[in-house]
N, C-alpha and C positions, 0 to 999 in steps of 0.2 A: 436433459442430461441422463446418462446414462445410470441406472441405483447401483449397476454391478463394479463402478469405479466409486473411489475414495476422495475425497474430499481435497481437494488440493490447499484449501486455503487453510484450513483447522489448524496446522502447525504455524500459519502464520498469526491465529485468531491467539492459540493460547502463545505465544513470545509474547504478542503484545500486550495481554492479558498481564502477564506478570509483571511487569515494568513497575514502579512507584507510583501510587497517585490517577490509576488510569480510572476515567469515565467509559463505558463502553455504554453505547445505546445505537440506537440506528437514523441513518439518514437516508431516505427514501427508500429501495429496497434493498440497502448495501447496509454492514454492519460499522460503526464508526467508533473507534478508537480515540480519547483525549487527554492530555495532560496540559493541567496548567489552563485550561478553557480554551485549549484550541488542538484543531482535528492533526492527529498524525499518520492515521490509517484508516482507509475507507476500502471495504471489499467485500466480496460477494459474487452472486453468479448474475451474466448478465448476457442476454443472445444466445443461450447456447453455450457460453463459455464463463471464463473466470474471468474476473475483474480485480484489480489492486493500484490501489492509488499510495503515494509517500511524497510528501514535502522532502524536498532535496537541494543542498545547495554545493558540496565537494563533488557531488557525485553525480551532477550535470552534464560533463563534457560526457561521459561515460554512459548518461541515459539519452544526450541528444544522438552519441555514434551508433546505438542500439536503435533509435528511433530510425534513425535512415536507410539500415540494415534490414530491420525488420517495422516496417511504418503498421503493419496490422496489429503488430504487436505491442508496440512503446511506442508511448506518444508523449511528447514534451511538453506541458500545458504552461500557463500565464502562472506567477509569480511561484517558478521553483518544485509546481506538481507535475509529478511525473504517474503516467496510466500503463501497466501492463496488462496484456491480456493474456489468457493460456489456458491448456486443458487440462483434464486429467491423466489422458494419454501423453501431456506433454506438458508438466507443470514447471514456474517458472524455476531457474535452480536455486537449490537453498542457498549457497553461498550468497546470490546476490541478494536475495529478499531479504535475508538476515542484514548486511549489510546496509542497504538501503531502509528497513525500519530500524537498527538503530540508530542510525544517522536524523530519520525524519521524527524520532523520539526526543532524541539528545537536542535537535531543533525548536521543538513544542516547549521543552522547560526552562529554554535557554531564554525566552523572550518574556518579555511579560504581556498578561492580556491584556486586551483594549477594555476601555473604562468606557462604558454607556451613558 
């Protein structure tokens, strides 16, 4: 990546930072976001690019019409994760990340965790 561009994710790192109750630690080389003992934001640089994962469940129809449109971009994964990619040249718009982590926040505290 380029050091002369900015960071596209840092605004997403500190929103989620601020939330209630958040765990922030890492899972593999992506930074992981938690409330409640489970992941609501996983992101970081990955390829060459940016990477950003969110638990979603209103705003499905919305990420699978985005996936089809742009498949390099949004990917619709198994139970409600959704993957964007993007750069610094071309980072994803704030309106929807904002969007979609509160919704995959508002998701994490809504549920209770699973008991080992």
């Amino acid at each position: 990546m380029s050091t002369d561009n900015q960071d596209p994710t840092e605004a997403m790192r500190l929103k989620a930072s601020l939330y209630p109750h958040v765990d922030e630690g890492t899972a593999c080389t992506q930074s992981s976001f938690k409330a409640n003992k489970r992941g609501f934001l996983y992101v970081g640089e990955q390829g060459g690019r940016f990477k950003a994962m969110f638990k979603l469940q209103e705003s499905l129809p919305e990420a699978a019409e985005l996936a089809e449109t742009a498949p390099k971009d949004f990917q619709v994964g198994s139970n409600g994760w959704v993957t964007a990619r993007f750069s610094a040249e071309n980072p994803m718009p704030q309106p929807l990340w904002e969007k979609w982590l509160d919704e995959s926040y508002e998701l994490s505290i809504a549920s209770k965790p699973k008991r080992k």
